[in-house]
C-alpha positions in Angstrom: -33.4 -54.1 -23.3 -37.4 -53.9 -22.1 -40.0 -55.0 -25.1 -43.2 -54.3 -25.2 -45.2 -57.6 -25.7 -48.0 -57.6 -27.7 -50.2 -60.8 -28.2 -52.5 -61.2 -31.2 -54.9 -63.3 -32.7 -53.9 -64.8 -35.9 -56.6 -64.5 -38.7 -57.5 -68.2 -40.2 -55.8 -71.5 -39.0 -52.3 -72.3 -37.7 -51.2 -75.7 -39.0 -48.1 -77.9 -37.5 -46.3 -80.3 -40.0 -43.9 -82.6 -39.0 -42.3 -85.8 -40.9 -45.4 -85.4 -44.0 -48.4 -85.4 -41.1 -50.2 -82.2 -39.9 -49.7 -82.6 -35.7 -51.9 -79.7 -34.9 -53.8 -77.1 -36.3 -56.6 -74.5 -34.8 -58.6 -70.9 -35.5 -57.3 -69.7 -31.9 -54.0 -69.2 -32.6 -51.9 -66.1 -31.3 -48.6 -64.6 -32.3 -46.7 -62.6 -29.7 -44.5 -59.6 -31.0 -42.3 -57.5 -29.1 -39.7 -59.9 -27.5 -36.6 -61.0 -29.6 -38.5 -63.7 -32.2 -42.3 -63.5 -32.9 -43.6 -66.3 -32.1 -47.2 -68.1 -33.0 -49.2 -69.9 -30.4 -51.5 -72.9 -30.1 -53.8 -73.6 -27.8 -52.0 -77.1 -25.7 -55.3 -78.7 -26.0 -55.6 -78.6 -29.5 -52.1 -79.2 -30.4 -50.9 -82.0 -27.4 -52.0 -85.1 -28.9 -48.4 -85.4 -30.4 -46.9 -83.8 -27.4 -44.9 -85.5 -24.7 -43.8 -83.3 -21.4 -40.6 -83.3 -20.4 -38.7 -82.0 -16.6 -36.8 -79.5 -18.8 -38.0 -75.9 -18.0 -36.8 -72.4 -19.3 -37.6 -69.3 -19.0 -38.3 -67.4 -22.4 -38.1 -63.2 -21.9 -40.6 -61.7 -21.8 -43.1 -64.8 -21.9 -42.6 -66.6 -18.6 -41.8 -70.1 -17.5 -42.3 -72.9 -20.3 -41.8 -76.5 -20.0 -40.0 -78.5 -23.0 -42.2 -80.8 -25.1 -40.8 -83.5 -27.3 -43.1 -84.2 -30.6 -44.0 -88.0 -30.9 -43.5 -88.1 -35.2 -44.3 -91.1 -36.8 -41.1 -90.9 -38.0 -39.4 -90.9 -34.7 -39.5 -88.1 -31.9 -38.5 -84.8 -32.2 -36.4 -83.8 -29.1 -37.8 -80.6 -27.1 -39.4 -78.8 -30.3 -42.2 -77.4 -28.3 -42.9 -75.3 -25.9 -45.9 -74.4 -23.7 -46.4 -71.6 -21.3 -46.4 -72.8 -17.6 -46.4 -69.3 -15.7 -46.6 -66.7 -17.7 -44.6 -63.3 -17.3 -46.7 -60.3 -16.7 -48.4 -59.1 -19.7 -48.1 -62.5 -21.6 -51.0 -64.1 -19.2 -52.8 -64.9 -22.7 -50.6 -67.6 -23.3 -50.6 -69.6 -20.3 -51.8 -72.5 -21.3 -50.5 -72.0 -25.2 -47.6 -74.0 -26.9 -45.2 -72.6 -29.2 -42.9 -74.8 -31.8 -39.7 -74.3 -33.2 -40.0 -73.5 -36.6 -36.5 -74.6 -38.0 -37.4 -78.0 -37.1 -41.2 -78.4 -37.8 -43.5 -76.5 -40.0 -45.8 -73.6 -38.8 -48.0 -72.2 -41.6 -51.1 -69.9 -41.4 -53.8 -70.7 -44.0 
């Protein structure tokens, strides 16, 4: 099935929370609609500091190629729950550059 993607910026800040501490948060975040999650997007250079790359790669529909990143917690890491836009699929050019984070495992809130 073919999705429209549509990439937007989210109004206020986009915090990550992880083991109690706040790993990232900015005003440039962007949510992409139209593939099979949404999905909310920090910039990688506001939100690597607790970031460590990893070889894995995948490619997510609709988005493009994204490498794995493992969060460095305090309370110990958190195996590939991150994910930042390497070469973007047509249309989702926006968020080259952008990590995303899987929500089951950390928290994403928009204040």
């Amino acid at each position: 099935m073919t999705h429209s993607l549509t990439i937007t910026q989210v109004p206020g800040m986009l915090v990550v929370r992880a083991g109690g501490a706040v790993l990232a948060e900015t005003a440039a975040g962007l949510e992409a609609t139209g593939t099979d999650e949404p999905s909310r997007w920090l910039p990688l250079a506001e939100a690597g500091l607790f970031l460590d790359p990893t070889s894995e790669m995948r490619d997510i529909p609709g988005i493009g190629g994204a490498r794995a990143y493992d969060i460095i917690a305090k309370s110990g890491p958190i195996l590939r729950a991150a994910w930042a836009v390497e070469t973007p699929a047509p249309g989702a050019e926006a968020l080259a550059g952008h990590v995303t984070f899987d929500e089951t495992r950390v928290a994403v809130e928009q204040l």
